[in-house]
C-alpha positions in Angstrom: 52.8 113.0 76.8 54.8 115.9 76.6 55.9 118.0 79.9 54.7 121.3 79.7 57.8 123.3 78.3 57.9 127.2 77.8 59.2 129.0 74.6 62.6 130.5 75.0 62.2 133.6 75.4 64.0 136.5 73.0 66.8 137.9 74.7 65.9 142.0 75.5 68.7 143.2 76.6 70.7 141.4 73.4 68.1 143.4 71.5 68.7 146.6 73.0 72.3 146.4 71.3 70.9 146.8 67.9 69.0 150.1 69.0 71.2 152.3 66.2 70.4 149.6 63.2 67.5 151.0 60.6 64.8 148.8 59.8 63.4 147.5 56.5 60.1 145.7 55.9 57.8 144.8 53.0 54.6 143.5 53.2 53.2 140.9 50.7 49.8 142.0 51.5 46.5 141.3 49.5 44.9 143.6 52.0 43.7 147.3 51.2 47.2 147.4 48.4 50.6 147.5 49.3 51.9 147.6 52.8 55.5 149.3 53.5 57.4 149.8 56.9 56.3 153.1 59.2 58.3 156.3 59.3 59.0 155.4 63.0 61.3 152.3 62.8 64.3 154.3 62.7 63.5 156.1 66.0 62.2 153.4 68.2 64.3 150.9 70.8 65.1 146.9 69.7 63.5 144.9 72.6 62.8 141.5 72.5 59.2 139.7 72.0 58.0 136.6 73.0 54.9 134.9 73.5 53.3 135.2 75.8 52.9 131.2 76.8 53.6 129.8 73.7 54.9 125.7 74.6 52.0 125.3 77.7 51.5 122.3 76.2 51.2 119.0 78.4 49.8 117.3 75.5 50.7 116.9 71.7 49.8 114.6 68.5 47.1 112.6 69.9 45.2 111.2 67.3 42.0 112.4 68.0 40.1 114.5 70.9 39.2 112.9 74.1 36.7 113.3 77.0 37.4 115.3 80.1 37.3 111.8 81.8 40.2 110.0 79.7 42.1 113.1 79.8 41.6 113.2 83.6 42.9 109.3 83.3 45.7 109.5 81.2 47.5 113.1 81.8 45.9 114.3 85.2 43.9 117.1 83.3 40.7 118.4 82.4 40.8 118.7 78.3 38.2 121.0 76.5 36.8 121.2 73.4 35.4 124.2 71.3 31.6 122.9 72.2 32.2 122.8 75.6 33.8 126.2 75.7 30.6 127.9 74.1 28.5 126.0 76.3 30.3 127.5 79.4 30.3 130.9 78.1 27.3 131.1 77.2 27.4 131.7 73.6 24.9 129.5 71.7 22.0 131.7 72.5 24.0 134.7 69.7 24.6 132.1 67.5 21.0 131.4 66.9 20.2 135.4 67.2 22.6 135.5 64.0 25.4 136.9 66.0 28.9 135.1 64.7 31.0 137.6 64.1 30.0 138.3 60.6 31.3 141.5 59.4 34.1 142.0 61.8 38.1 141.0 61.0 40.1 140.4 63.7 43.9 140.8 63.5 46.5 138.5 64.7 50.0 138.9 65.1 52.6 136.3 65.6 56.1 136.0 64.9 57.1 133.6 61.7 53.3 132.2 61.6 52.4 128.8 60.4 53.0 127.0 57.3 49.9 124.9 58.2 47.5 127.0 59.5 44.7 126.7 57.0 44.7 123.2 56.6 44.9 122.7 60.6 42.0 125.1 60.7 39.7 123.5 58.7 40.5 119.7 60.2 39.6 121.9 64.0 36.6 123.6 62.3 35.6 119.7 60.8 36.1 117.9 64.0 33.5 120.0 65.9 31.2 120.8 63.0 31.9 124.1 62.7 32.3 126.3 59.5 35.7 127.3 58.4 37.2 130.3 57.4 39.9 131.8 55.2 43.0 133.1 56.7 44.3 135.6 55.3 47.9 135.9 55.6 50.4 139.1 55.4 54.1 138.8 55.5 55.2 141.5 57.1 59.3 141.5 56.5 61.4 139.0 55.1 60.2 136.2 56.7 62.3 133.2 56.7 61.4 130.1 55.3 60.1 128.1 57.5 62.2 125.3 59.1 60.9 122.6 61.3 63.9 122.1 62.8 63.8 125.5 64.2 62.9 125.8 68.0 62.0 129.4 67.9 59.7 128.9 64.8 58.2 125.5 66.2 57.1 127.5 68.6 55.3 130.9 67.3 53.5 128.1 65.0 52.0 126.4 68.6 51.3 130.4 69.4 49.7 130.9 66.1 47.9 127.6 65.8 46.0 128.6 69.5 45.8 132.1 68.4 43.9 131.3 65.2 41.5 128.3 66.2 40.3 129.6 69.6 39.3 133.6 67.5 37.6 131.2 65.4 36.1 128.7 68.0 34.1 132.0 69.7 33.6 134.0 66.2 33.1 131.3 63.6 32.4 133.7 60.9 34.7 136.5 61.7 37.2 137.1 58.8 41.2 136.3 60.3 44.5 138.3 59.4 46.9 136.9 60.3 50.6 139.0 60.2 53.8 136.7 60.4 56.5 139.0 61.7 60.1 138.3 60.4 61.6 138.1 64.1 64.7 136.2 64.2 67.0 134.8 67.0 70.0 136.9 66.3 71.1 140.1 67.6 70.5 142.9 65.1 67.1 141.8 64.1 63.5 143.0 65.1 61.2 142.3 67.4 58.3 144.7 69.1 59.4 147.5 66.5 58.4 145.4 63.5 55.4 143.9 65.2 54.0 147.5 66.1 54.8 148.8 62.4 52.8 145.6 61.0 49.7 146.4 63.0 50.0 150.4 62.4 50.4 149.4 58.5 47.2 147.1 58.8 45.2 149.9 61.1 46.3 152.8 58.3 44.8 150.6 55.7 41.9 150.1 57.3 42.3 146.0 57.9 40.7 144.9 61.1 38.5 145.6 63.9 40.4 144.1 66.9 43.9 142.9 67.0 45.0 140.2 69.7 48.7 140.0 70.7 49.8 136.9 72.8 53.4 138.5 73.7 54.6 140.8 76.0 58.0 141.8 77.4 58.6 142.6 80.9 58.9 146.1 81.8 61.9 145.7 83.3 63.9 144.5 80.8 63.4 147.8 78.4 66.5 149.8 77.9 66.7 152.8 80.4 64.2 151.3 83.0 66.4 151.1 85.8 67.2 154.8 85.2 63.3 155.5 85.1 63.4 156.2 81.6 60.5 154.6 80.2 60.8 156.2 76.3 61.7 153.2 74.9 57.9 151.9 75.9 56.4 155.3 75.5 58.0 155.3 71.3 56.5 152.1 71.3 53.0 152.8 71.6 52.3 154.3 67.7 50.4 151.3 66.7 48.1 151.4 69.7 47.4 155.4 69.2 46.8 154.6 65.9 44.2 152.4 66.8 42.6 154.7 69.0 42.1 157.0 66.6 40.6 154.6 64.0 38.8 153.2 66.5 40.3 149.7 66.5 40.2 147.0 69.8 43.7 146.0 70.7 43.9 143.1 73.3 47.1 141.4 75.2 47.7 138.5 77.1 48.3 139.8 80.9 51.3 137.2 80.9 52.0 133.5 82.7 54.0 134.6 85.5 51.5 135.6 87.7 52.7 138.9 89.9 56.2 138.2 88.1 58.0 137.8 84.8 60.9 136.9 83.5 64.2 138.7 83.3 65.9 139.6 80.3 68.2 136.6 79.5 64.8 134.5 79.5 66.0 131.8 82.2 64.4 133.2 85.0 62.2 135.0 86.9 62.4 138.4 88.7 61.9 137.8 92.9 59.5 140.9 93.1 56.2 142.0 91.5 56.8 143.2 87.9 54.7 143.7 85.2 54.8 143.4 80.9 53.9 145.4 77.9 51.8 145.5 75.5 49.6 143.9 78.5 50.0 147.0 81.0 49.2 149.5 78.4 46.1 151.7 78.8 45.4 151.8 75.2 45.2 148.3 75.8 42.7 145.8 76.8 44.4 143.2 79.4 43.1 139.8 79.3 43.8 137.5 81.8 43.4 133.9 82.5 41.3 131.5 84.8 40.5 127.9 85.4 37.2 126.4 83.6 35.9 123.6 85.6 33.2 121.2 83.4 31.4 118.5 82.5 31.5 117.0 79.4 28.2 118.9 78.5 30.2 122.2 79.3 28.1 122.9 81.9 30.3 124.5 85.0 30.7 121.6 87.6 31.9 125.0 89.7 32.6 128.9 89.3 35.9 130.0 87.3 39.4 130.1 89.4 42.6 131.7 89.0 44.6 130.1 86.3 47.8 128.9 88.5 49.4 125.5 87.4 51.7 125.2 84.5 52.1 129.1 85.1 49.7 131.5 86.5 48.0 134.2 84.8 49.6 137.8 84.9 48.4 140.8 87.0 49.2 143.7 88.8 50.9 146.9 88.9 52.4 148.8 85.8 55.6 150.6 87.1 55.5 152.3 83.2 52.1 154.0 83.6 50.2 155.5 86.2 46.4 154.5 86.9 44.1 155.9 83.6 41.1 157.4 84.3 38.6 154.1 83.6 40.4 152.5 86.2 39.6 155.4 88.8 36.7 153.3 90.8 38.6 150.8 91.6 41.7 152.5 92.7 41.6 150.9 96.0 42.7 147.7 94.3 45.3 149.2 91.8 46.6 152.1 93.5 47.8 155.1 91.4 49.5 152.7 88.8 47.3 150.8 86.0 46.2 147.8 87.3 46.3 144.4 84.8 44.3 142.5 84.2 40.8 144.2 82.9 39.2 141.3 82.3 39.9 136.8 82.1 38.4 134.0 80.1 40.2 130.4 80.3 44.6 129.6 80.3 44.8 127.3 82.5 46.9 124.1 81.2 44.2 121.8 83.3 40.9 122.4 81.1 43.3 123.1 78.2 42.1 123.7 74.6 42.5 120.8 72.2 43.8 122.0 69.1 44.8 120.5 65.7 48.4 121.2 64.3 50.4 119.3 61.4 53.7 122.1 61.1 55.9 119.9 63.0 55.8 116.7 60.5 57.3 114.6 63.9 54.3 115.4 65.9 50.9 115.8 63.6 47.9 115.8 65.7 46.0 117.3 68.4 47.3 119.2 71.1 45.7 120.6 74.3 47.2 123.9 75.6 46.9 126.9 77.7 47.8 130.2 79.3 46.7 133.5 78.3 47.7 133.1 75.0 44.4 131.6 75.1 42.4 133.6 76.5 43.3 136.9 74.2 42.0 135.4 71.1 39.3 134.0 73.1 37.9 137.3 74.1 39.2 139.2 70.2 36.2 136.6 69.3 33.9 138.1 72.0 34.9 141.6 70.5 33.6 140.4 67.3 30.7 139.6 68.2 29.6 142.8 70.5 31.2 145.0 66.9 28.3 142.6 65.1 25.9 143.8 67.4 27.1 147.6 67.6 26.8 147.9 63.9 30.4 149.6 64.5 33.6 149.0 65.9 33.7 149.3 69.5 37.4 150.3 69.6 38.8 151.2 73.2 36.4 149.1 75.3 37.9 150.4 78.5 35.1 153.2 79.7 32.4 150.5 78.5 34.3 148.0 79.9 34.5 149.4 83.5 31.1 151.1 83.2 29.5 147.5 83.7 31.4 146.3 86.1 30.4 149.5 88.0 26.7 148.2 87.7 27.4 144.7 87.8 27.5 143.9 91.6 23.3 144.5 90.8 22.6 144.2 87.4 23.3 140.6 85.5 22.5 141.8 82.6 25.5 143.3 82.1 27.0 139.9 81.9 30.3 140.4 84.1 31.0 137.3 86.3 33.1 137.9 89.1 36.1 135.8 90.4 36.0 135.6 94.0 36.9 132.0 95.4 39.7 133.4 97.2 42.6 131.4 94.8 45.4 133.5 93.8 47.9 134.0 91.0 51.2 133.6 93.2 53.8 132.0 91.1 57.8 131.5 91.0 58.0 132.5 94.9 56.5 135.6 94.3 53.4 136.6 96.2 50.4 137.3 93.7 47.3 138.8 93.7 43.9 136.9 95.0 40.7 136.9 93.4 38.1 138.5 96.0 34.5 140.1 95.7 35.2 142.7 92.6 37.9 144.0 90.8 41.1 142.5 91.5 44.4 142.2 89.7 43.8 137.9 89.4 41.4 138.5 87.2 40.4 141.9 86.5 36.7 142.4 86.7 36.5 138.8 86.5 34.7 136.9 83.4 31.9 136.7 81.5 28.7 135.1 80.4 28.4 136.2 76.9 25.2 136.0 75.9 24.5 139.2 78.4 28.1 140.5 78.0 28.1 141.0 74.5 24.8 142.9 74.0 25.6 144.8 76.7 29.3 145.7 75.5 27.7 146.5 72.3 25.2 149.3 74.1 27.7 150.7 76.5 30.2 150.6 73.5 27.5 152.6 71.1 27.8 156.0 74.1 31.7 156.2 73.5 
């Protein structure tokens, strides 16, 4: 057993240093032709960007899957597999109706990627009996080779690994892109600038129908913040207009710190309510996390809770932007900022995902992990599905979104599960958020049950 460790996170404020240097990228894409860096590179801030819980791992190289009750045994923890997961969320029912995710592409984006990934793909897919599918991979940038020596790269492939096989686990037949980003760990290089110019390429080629990003950077630590000067977000947000306008889903994890984050060295944690981006966007779905709690059927031995052990899942104010408009019913929860999370599937490290890796050659094997990296690829899969349905991309699911939950307190078939056993996502010292009778900034509108969520996403989405 391995304690739960978090990725070091990229330095901002060493970033922010390397605002002046210009910024070259190449694509080696098989995607829609050739792929070359955006006009806006020169003009936007160097931040740094991290995942969002890449290393919540209590578990690693195990030599095979094993029940909720050995797991409970050996490390204290519930352990889940894909089987379960569909079980609890209801999806079997759209797998028979033909529903898989056929047709759709969804996007990925993760710094350095994984040498393995296909291989570790189809041993998941295998293990569970479940088709694979071809990744497709696009280097965006000179991506280094990969080293497994490397810390930083060790751990974007646990981030990509989890990214990859839990989009798959809820949208087996959904074609994968996945974009490896040429971040590096020294000052001068890129980070969210080259990420957003990957995705913008990919949207402007017409390559995928929802992208999921497990990273974020706190607000805070972007240059000019403390001055109130929030331009180097607002230059930022290209990709995500972009997808607006081409009608493309973009989802972030809401973060692991609960109500906080951490502070731009990476060591610690800010001692009041902050908030991160890409997550507190409002072109941006927010996706939270919560605890599962199952059998070994994956039937729920008890409602969802807040995800709060080996982190907590983010929520709460943005101090960037103020509250949109599809947040205006429940302005008595967020105020006049925008409120994160919108919506929460599972993160938390107890009923962790088993997962199948082979990029670090010392420890081959399956893995269980959490956080909200899990939960954004988790619900890019339940986007897939309701585009299937549509017949179209749904693209900003926000007014849908909230439109259910406005009808949900009465009508199930909207398929919106609320949150409301009173645990909270308090974390680091800093008072959180708890999740009550409707929206709250735990959990958002709460969860799901998707074999009523997804046709009705798919309706709602069909009026926008």
């Amino acid at each position: 057993m391995h304690p739960a460790r978090r990725m070091r996170p990229r330095a901002a404020a060493a970033m922010a240093a390397a605002a002046g240097l210009a910024l070259t990228a190449v694509a080696a894409a098989p995607v829609a032709g050739d792929l070359t860096a955006s006009a806006h590179t020169s003009a936007v801030p160097r931040t740094a960007a991290r995942p969002a819980v890449a290393g919540h791992q209590l578990v690693r190289a195990v030599g095979s899957p094993l029940s909720i009750e050995e797991c409970r045994t050996k490390w204290k923890i519930a352990c889940y597999t894909p089987l379960q997961y569909r079980k609890a969320y209801d999806l079997d029912p759209l797998y028979k109706a033909g529903v898989t995710g056929k047709g759709r592409t969804i996007v990925i984006v993760d710094s350095f990627g994984s040498p393995t990934v296909q291989h570790d793909l189809d041993v998941y897919s295998g293990q569970f009996g479940m088709p694979s599918t071809k990744v497709q991979v696009v280097k965006w940038g000179n991506v280094p080779k990969w080293d497994p020596k490397n810390e930083d790269m060790l751990g974007w492939a646990g981030e990509t690994t989890l990214d990859v096989e839990m989009a798959h686990a809820v949208a087996p037949d959904a074609k994968i892109v996945l974009v490896e980003t040429a971040v590096a760990e020294t000052e001068g290089t890129t980070g969210l600038p080259e990420m957003m110019d990957a995705e913008k390429a990919l949207i402007d080629h017409g390559v995928g129908d929802v992208i999921t990003q497990s990273f974020g950077a706190t607000e805070n630590t972007f240059p000019g913040f403390d001055q109130g000067d929030f331009s180097s977000i607002r230059k930022l947000r290209y990709a995500f207009e972009a997808a607006a306008r081409n009608h493309v889903t973009v989802l972030a994890s809401s973060g692991d710190g609960g109500a906080t984050d951490n502070t731009a060295d990476g060591t610690g944690y800010y001692p009041e309510r902050v908030n991160s981006w890409p997550s507190s966007d409002p072109l941006v779905t927010s996706v939270g996390g919560t605890q599962l709690h199952l059998d070994d059927a994956g039937g729920r031995t008890a409602p969802e809770s807040v995800y709060n052990d080996y982190g907590a899942g983010g929520g709460g104010q943005s101090h960037v932007f103020t509250r949109p408009a599809f947040q205006n019913g429940v302005e008595n929860a967020v105020g006049a900022r925008r409120g994160t999370p919108d919506i929460s599937m599972a993160a938390a490290v107890d009923g962790g995902a088993w997962l199948y890796s082979s990029y670090d050659p010392a420890a081959t094997g399956w893995d269980v992990s959490g956080g909200t990296s899990e939960s954004s690829p988790l619900f890019a899969g339940i986007v897939a599905l309701a585009d299937q349905a549509a017949g179209k991309r749904l693209g900003d699911i926000h007014e849908a979104l909230y439109r259910l939950y406005g009808r949900s307190a009465y009508d199930r078939s909207t398929g919106i599960v609320d949150v409301d056993d009173g645990t909270d996502n308090s974390y680091q010292g800093v008072t959180g958020y708890t999740a009550v009778h409707g929206y709250d900034m735990a959990t958002g509108v709460g969860t799901l049950d998707a074999a009523r969520f997804v046709p009705a996403l798919a309706r709602e989405g069909r009026r926008d």
